[in-house]
C-alpha positions as CSV (number, residue, x, y, z in Angstrom):
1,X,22.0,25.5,-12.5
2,X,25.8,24.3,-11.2
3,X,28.0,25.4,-13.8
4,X,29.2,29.2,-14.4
5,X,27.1,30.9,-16.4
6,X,24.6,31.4,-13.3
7,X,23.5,34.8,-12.8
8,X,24.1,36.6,-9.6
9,X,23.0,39.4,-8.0
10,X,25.3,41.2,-6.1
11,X,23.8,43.2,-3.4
12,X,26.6,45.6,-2.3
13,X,27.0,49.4,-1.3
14,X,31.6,49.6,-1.0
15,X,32.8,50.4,-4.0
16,X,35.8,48.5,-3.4
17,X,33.7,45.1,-2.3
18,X,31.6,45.1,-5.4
19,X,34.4,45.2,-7.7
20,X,37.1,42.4,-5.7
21,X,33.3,40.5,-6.2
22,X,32.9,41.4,-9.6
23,X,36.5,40.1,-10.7
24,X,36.2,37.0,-8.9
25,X,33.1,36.0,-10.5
26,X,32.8,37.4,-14.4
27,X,36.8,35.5,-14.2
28,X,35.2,32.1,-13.0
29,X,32.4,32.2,-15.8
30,X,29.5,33.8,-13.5
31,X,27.1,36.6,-14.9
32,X,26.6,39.4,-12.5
33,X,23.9,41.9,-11.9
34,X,25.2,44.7,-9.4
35,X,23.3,47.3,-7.4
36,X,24.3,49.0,-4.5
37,X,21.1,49.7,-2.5
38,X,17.5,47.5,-1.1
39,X,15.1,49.1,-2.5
40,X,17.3,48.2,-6.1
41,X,18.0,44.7,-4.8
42,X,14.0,44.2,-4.8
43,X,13.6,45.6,-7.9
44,X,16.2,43.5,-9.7
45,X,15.3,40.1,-8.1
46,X,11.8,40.3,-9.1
47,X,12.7,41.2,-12.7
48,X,16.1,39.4,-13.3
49,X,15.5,36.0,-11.2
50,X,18.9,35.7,-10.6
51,X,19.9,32.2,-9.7
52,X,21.6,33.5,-6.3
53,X,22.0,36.2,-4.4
54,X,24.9,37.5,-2.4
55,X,23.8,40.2,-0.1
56,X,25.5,42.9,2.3
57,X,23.8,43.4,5.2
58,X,24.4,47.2,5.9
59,X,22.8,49.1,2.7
60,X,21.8,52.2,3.1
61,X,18.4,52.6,2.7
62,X,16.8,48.9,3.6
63,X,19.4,46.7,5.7
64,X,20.1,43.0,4.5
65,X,17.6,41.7,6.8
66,X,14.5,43.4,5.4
67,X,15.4,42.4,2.2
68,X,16.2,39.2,2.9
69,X,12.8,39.1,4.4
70,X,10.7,40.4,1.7
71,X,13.0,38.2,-1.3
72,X,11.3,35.5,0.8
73,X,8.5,36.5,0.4
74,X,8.1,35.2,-2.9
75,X,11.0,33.1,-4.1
76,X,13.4,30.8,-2.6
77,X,16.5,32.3,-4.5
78,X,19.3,30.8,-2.9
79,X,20.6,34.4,-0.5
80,X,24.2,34.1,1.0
81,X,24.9,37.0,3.3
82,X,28.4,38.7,2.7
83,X,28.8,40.3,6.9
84,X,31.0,42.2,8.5
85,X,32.8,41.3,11.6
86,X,31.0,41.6,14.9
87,X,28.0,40.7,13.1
88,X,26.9,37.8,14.5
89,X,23.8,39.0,15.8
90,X,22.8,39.9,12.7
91,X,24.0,36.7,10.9
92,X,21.7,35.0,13.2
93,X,18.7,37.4,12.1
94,X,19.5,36.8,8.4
95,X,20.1,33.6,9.0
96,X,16.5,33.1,10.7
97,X,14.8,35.3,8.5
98,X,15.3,33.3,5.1
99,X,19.2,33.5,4.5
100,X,21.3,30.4,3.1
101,X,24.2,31.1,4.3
102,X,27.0,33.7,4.9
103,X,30.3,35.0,5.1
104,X,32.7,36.7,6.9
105,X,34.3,39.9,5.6
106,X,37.0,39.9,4.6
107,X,37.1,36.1,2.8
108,X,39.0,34.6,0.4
109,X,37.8,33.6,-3.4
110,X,37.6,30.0,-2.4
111,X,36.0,30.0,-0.2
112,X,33.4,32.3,-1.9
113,X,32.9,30.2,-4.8
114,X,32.6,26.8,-2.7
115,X,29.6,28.4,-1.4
116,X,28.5,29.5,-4.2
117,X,28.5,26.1,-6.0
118,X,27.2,24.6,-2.6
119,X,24.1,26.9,-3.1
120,X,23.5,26.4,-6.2
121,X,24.0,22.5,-6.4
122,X,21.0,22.8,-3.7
123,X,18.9,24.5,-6.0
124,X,19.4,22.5,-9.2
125,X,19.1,19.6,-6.7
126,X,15.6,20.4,-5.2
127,X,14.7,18.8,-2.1
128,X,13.9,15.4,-3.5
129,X,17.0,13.7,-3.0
130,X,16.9,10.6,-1.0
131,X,20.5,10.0,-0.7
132,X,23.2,12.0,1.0
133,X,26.8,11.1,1.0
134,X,30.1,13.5,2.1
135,X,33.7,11.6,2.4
136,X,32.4,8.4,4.2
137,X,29.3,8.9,5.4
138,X,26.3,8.1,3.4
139,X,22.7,8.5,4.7
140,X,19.7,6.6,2.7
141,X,16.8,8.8,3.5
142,X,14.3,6.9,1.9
143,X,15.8,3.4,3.8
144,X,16.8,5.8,7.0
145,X,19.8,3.5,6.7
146,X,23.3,6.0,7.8
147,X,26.1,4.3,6.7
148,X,30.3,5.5,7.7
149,X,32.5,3.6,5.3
150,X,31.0,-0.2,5.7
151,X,29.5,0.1,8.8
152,X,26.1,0.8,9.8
153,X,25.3,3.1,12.5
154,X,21.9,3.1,14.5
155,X,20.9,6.5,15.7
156,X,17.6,7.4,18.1
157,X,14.5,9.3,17.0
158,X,16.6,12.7,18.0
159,X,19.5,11.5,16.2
160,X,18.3,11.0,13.4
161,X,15.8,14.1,13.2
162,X,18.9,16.3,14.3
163,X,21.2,14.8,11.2
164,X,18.0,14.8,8.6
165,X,17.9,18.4,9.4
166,X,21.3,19.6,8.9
167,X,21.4,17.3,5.2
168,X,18.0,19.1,4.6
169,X,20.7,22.1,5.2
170,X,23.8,20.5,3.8
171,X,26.4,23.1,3.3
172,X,24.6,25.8,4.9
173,X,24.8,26.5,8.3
174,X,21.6,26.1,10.3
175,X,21.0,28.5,13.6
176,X,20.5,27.3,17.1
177,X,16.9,28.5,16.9
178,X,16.2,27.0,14.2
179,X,17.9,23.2,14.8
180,X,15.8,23.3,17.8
181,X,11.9,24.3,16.5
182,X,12.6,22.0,13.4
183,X,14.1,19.0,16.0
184,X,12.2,20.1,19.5
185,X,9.1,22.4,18.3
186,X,8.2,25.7,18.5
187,X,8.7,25.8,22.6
188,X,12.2,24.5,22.9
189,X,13.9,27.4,21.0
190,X,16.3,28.6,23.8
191,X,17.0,25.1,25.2
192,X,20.6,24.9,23.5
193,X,21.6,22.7,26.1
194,X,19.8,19.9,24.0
195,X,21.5,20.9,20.9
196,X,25.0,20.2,22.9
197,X,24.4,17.1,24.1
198,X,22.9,15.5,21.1
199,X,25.5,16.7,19.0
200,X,27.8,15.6,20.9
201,X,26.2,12.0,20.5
202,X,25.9,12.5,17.0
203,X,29.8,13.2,17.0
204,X,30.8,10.2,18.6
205,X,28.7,7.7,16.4
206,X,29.7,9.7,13.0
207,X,33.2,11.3,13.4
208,X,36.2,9.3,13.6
209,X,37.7,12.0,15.9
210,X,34.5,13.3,17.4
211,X,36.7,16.4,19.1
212,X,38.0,17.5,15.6
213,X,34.6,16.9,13.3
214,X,35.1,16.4,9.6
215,X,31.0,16.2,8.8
216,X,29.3,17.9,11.8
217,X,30.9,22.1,11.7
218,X,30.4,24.1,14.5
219,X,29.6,27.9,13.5
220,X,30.5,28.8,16.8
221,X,28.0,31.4,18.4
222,X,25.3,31.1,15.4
223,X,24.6,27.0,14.8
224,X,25.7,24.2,13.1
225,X,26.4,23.1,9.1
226,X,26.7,19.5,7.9
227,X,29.5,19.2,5.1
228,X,28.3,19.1,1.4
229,X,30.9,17.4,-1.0
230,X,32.0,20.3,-3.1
């Protein structure tokens, strides 16, 4: 489901938060469910099935991370993670643990709906797409043909793995750990050094201005994110 109308689950314990949330959304078409706790949050995604979750990450019985964690346990419900500043450990955790993406507090309404439509696009589009396209770059899974405007561009094994990865992602950012088991395997997690480099090459094939990206986002400290056309 893409258009307003979705039902979301807000996951959020300040007063004030829940309701800047609640005007933004209900005003752009969305249905809302609201509670303000974990053990709630739980309750309400198993017997709602909300069509995406935003979630705080400091509740005050279960924090964002166990829930995030046990949601996953039995439903891939898109979750983006609303965070406070000075977070980012945290982000990563949620991030790692199940989380689609997440924002910064404070953010603007934007910038809160493009991820919301990016999220739920995803969802309604499944993982069977064999096409990916944002501005001028278009990527033909099923050919492995990468495409930026007219020209073709040939990538290596890596290359290609690394890019797949972050479309598999596309619009959501993707943690260091987590670029590097899906890329490496489960014994390169920490080797971020192989994450620079490559992106790095990735950049210069893909980016007209590989030190100002348009497609390949830094999220600096926590990963990277592919653009999705919004």
């Amino acid at each position: 489901m893409t258009e307003p109308n979705a039902l979301i689950l807000v996951v959020e314990d300040e007063a004030q938060m829940r309701q800047f949330l609640r005007v933004s959304l209900t005003s752009n078409g969305y249905r809302l469910i609201e509670c303000g706790a974990g053990q709630d949050a739980l309750r309400q995604a198993s017997a709602r099935n909300p069509d995406l979750i935003l979630l705080d990450l400091g509740l005050p019985d279960l924090d964002g991370l166990t829930v995030t964690a046990r949601i996953r346990e039995w439903t891939s419900t898109p979750i983006i993670v609303i965070s406070a500043r000075g977070q980012e450990d945290d982000k990563i955790k949620a991030l790692d643990a199940g989380a689609d993406d997440y924002l910064t507090k404070p953010f603007g309404v934007g910038e809160l709906l493009a991820r919301i439509r990016v999220a739920l696009r995803r969802k309604a589009n499944g993982a069977a797409s064999s096409s990916f396209s944002a501005g001028d770059l278009k990527v033909d899974l099923a050919l492995r043909h990468v495409l930026v405007g007219e020209r073709e561009v040939h990538l290596t094994p890596i290359e290609y793995k690394l890019l797949t990865t972050l479309i598999k992602h596309a619009g959501h950012v993707v943690t260091h750990r987590q670029l590097l088991r899906e890329v490496w395997g489960p014994n390169s997690s920490e080797q971020t050094q192989y994450l620079r480099v490559y992106m790095g090459q990735l950049r210069h094939k893909l980016e007209e201005t590989p030190s100002r990206p348009k497609y390949l986002l830094t999220e600096p400290g926590i990963g990277y994110r592919i653009r999705a056309s919004d």
